[in-house]
Residue frames as qw, qx, qy, qz and C-alpha x, y, z in Angstrom:
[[0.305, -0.289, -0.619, 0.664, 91.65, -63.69, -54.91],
 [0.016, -0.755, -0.483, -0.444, 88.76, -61.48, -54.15],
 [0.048, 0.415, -0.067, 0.906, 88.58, -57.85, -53.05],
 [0.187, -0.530, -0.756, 0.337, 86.90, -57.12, -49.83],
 [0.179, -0.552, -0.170, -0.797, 83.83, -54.47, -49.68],
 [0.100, -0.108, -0.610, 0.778, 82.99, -52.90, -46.74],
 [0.236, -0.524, -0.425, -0.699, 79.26, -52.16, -46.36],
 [0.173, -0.185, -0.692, 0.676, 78.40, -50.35, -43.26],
 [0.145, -0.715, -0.680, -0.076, 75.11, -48.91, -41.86],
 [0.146, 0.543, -0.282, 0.777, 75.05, -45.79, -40.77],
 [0.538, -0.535, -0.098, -0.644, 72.38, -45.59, -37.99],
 [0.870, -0.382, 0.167, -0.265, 73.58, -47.49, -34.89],
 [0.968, 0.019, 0.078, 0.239, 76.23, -49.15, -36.26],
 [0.542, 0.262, -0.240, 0.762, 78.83, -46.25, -37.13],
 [0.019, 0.488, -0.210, 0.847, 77.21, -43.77, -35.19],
 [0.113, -0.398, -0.870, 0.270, 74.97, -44.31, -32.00],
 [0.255, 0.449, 0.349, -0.782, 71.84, -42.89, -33.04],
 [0.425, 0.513, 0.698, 0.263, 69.44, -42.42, -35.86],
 [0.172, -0.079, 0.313, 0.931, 70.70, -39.85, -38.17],
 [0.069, -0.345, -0.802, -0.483, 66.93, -39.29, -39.32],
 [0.465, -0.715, -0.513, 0.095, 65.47, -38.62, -36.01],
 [0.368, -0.434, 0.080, 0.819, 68.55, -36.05, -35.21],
 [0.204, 0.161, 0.524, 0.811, 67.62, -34.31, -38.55],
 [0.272, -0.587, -0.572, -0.504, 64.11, -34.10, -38.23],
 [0.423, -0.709, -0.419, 0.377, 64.51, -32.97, -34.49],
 [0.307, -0.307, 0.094, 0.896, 67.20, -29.97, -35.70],
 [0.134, -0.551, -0.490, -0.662, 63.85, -28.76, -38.64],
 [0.367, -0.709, -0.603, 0.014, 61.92, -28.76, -35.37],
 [0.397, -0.671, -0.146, 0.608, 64.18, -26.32, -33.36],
 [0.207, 0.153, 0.538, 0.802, 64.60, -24.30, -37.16],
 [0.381, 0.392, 0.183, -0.817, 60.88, -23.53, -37.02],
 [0.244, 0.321, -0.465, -0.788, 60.70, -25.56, -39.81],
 [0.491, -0.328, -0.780, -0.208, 58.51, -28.46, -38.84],
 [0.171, -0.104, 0.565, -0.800, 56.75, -26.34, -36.18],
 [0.669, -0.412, -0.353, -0.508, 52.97, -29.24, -35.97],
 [0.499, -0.586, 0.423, -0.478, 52.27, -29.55, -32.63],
 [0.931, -0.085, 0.346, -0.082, 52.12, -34.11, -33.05],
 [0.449, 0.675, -0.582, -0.063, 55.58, -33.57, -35.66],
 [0.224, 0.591, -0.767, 0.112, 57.87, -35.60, -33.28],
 [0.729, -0.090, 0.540, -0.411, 55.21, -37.76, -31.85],
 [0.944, 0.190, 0.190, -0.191, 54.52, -39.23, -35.11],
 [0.312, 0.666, -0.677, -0.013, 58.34, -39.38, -36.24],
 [0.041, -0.420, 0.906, -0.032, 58.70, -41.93, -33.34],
 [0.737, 0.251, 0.424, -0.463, 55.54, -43.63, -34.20],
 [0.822, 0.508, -0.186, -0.179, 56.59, -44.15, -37.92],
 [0.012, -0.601, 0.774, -0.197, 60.40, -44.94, -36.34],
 [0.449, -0.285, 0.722, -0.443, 58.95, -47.58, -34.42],
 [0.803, 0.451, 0.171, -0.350, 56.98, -49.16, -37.29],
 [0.735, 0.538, -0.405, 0.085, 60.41, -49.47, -39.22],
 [0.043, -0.401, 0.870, -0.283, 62.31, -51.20, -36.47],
 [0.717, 0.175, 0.572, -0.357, 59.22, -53.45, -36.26],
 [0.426, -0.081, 0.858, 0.275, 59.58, -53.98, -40.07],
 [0.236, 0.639, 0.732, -0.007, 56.16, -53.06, -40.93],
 [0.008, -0.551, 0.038, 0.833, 56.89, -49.14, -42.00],
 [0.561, 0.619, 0.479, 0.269, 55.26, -48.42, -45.26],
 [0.638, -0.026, 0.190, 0.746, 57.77, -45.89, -47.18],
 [0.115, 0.498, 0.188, 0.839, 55.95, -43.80, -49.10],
 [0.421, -0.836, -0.318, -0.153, 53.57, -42.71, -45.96],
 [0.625, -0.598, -0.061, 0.498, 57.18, -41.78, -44.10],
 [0.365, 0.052, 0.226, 0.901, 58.72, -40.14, -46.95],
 [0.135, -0.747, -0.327, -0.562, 55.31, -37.70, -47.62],
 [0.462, -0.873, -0.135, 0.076, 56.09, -36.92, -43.77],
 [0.633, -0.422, 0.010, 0.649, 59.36, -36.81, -43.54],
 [0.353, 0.252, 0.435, 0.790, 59.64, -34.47, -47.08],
 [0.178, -0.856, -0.452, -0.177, 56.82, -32.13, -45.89],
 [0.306, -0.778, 0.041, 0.547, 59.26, -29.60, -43.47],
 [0.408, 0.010, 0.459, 0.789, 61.32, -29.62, -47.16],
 [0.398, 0.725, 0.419, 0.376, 58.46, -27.66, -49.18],
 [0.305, 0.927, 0.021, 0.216, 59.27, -24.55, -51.15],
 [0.322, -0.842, 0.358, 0.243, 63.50, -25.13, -50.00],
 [0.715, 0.572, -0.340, -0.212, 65.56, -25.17, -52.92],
 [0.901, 0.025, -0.250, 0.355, 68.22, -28.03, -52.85],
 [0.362, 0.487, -0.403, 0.685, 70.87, -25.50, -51.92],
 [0.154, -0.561, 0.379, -0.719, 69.24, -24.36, -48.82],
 [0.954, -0.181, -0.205, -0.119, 68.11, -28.04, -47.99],
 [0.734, 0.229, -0.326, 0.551, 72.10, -28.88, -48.41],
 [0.120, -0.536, 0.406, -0.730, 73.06, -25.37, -46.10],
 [0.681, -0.518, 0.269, -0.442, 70.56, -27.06, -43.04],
 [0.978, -0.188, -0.085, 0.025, 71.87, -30.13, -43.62],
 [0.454, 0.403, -0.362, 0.707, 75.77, -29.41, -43.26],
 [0.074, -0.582, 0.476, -0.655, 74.97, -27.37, -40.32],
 [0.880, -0.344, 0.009, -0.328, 72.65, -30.16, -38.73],
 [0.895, 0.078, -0.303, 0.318, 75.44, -33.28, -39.39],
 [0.485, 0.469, -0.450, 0.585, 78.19, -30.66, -37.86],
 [0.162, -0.396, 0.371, -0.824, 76.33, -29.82, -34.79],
 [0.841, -0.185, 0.214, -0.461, 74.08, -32.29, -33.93],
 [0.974, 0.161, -0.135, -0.087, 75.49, -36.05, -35.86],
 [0.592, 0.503, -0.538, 0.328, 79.29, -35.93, -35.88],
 [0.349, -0.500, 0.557, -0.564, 79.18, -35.83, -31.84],
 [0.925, -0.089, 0.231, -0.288, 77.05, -39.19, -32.00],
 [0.838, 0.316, -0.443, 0.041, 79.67, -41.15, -34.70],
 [0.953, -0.218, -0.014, 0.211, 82.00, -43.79, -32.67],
 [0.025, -0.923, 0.331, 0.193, 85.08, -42.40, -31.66],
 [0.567, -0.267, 0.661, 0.413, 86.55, -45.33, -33.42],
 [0.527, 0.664, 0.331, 0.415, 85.42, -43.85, -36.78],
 [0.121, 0.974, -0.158, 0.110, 85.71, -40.20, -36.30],
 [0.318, -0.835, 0.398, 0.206, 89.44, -41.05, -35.18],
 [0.540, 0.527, -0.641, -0.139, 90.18, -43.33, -38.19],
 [0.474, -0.299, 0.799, -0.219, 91.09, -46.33, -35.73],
 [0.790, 0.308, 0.439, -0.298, 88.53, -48.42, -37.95],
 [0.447, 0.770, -0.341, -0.301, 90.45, -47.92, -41.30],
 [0.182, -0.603, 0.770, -0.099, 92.67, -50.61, -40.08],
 [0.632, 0.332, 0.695, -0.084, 89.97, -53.59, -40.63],
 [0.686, 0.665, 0.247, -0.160, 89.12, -52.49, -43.86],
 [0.488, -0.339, 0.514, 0.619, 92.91, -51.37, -45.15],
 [0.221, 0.432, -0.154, -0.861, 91.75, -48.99, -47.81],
 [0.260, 0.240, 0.873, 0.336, 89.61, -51.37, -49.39],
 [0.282, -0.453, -0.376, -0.758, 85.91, -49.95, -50.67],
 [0.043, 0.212, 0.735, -0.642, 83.49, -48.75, -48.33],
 [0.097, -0.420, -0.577, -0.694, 80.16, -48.35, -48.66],
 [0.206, 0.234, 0.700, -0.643, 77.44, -46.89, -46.01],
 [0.212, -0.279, -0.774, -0.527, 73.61, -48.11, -46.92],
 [0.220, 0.052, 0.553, -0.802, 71.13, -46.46, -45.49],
 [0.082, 0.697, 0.712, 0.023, 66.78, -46.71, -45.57],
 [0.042, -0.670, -0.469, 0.574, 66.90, -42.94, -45.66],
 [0.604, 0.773, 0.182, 0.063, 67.02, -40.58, -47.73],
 [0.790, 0.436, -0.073, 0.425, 70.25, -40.10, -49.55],
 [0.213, 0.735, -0.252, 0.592, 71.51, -36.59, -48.73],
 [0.655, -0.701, 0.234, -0.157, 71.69, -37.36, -45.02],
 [0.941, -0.127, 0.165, 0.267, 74.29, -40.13, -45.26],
 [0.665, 0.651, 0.109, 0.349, 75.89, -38.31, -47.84],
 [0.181, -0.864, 0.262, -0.391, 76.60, -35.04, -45.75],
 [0.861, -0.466, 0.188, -0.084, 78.04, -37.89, -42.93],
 [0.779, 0.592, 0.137, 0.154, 80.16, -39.47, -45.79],
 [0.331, 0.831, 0.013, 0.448, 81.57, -36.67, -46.82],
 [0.464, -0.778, 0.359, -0.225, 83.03, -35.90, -42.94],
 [0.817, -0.385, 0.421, -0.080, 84.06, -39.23, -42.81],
 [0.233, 0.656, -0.548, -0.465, 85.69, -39.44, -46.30],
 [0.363, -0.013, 0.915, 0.177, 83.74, -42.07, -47.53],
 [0.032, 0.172, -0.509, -0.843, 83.20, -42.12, -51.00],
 [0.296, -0.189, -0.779, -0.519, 80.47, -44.22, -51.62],
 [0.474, 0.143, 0.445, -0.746, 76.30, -43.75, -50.31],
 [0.188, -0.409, -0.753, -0.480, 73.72, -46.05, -51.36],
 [0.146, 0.305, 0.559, -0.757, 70.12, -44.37, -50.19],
 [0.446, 0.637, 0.626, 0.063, 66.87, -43.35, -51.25],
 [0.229, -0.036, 0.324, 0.917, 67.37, -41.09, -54.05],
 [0.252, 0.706, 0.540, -0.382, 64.18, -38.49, -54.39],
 [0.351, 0.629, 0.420, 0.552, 62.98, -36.97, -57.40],
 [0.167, -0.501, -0.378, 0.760, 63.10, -33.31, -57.70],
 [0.156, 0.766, 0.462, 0.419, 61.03, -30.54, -59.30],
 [0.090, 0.858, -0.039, 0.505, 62.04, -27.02, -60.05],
 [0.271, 0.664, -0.394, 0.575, 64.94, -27.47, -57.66],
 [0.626, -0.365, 0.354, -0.591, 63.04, -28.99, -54.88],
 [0.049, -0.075, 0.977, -0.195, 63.08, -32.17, -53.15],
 [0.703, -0.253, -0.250, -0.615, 59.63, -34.24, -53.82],
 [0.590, -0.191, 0.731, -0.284, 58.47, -37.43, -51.52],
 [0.885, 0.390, -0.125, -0.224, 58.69, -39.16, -55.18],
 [0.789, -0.340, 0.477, 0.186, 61.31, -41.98, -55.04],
 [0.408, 0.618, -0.651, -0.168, 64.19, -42.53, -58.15],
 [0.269, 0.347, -0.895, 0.082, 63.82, -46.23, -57.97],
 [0.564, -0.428, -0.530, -0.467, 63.14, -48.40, -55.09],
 [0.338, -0.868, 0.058, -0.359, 62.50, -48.01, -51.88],
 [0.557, 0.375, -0.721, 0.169, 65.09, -49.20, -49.41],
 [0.368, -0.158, 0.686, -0.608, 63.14, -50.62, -46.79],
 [0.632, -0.560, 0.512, 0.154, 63.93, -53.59, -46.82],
 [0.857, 0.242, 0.417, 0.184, 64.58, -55.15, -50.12],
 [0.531, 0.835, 0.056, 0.134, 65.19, -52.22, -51.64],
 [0.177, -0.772, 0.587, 0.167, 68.87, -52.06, -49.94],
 [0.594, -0.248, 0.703, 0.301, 70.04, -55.38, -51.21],
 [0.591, 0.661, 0.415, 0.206, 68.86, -54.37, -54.57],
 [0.233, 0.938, -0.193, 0.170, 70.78, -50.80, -54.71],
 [0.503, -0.688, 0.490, 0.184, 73.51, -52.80, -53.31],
 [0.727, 0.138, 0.543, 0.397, 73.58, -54.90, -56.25],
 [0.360, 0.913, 0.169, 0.087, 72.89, -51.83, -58.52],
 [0.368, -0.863, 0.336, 0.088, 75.60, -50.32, -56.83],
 [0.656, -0.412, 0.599, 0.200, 78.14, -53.36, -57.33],
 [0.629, 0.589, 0.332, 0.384, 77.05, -53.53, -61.54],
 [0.122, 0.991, -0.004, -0.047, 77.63, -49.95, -61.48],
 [0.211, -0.835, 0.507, -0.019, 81.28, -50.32, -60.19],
 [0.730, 0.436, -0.527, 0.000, 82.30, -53.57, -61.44],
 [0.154, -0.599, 0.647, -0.446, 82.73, -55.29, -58.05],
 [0.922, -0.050, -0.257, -0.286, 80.83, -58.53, -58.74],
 [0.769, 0.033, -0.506, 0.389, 84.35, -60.09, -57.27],
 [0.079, 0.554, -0.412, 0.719, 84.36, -58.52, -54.15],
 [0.326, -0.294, -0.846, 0.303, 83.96, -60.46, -50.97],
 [0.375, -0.648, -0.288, -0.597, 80.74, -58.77, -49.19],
 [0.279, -0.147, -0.658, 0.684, 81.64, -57.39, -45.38],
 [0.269, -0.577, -0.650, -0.416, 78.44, -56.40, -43.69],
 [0.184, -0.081, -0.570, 0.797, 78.08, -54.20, -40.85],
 [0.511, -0.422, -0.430, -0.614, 73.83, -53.62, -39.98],
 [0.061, -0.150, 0.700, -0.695, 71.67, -53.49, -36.88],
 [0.641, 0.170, 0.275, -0.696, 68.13, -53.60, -37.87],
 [0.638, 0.153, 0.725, -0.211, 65.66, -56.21, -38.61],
 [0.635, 0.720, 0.136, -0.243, 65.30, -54.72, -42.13],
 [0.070, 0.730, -0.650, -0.196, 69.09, -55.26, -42.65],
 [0.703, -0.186, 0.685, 0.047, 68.80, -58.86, -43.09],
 [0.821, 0.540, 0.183, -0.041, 68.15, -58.77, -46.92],
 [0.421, 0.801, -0.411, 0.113, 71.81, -57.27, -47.45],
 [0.459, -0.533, 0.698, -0.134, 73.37, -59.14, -44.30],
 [0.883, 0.126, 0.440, -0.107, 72.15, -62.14, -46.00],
 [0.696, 0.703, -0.129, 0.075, 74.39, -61.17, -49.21],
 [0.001, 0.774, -0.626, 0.093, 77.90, -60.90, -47.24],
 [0.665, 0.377, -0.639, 0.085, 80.19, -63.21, -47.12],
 [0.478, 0.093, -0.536, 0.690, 81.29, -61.93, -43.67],
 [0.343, -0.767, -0.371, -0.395, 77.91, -60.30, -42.14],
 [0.290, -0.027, -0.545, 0.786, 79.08, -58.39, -38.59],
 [0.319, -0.629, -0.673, -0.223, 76.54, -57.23, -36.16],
 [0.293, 0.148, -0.190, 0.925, 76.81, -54.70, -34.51],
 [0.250, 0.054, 0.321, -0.912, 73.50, -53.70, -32.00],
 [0.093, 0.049, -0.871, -0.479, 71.92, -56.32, -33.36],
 [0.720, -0.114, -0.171, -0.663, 67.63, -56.83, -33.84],
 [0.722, -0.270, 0.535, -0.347, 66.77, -60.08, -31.86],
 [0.882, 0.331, 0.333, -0.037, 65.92, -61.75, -34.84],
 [0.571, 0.604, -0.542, 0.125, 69.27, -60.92, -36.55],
 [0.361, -0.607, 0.672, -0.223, 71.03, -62.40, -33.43],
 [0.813, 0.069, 0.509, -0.275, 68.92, -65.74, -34.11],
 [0.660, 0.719, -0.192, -0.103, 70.00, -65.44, -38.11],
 [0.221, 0.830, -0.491, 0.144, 73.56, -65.05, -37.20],
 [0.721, -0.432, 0.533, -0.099, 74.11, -68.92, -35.83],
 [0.858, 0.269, 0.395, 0.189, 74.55, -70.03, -39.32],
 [0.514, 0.732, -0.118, 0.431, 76.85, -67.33, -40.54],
 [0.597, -0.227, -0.292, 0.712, 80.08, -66.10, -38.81],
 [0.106, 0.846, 0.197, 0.483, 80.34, -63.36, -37.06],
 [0.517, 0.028, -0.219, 0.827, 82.40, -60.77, -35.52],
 [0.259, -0.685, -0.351, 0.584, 82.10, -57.66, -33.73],
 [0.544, 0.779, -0.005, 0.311, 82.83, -54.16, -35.93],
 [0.073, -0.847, 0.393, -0.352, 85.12, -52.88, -33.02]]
């Protein structure tokens, strides 16, 4: 009998919003991404990865640019205060109140994001789930770089650190539950057993006549 894994998005699907865009707005009010076209081109490159068509490394050199000369610690400090004051208000009050725990019955969870790691993580961590796949960024002398550890995860690169992920932990027998909204989630939706939609891209909606599906709530 196999083991069910939870794999949940974060963006949209546990929380309603885009943990990315909240982040990069809370630098702005920091002072620390103070160009006058910052949040123009956030939702310009935003809009490119819900189209599909984002190219990675051109978002990560922007997005990693408010980071120069902060050491990891004081990266980690904004980000804790960002997730407590800005993100945890957006998650579903059927997560933040546990209600959701009940579908999964302490099996694994996973949340897979396109972003970079430490966001989810910090989320995670509130939500006392153990496990984050994300992009993982190189660092130098203590600093975050816009150099990837791996590949990217937009789009292939999640169903690839999901498999990484599943060698890592010995979970090859675990039925695959999917929870995903965007158009770039199909490469991992396509791996579950039990894909669930949840805000769903058009063109997952169209996907999802040949596989079952279910609400997450």
């Amino acid at each position: 009998m196999t083991t069910p894994l939870y794999v949940f998005d974060l963006d949209e699907t546990l929380m309603d919003g885009n943990s990315a865009m909240i982040w990069n707005e809370f630098l702005v009010e920091k002072g620390l991404a103070n160009e006058p076209s910052f949040l123009n081109e956030e939702r310009r490159l935003m809009t490119l990865y819900v189209q599909g068509i984002l190219n990675e490394d051109t978002y990560l050199e922007f997005a990693t640019r408010s980071l120069a000369k902060k050491t990891h610690q004081e990266v980690c400090a904004l980000l804790e205060e960002c997730i407590d004051s800005k993100v945890l208000s957006k998650i579903f009050p059927q997560v933040m109140q546990g209600s959701w725990s009940s579908k999964t019955q302490g099996q694994p969870v996973v949340i897979i994001s396109a972003i970079v790691s430490f966001i989810p993580a910090c989320v995670a961590k509130r939500l006392n789930i153990p496990n984050v796949v994300g992009i993982e960024l190189m660092e130098e002398s203590a600093q975050y770089t816009a150099k990837i550890l791996g590949l990217p995860n937009h789009p292939y690169g999640k169903s690839v650190g999901l498999k990484e992920w599943l060698e890592q932990h010995s979970t090859s027998s675990h039925q695959r539950q999917n929870s995903g909204e965007s158009i770039n989630d199909l490469p991992q939706y396509e791996l579950a057993d039990r894909p669930h939609l949840v805000n769903p891209h058009e063109r997952l909606t169209v996907r999802s006549d040949s596989a079952p599906w279910c609400a997450l709530y």
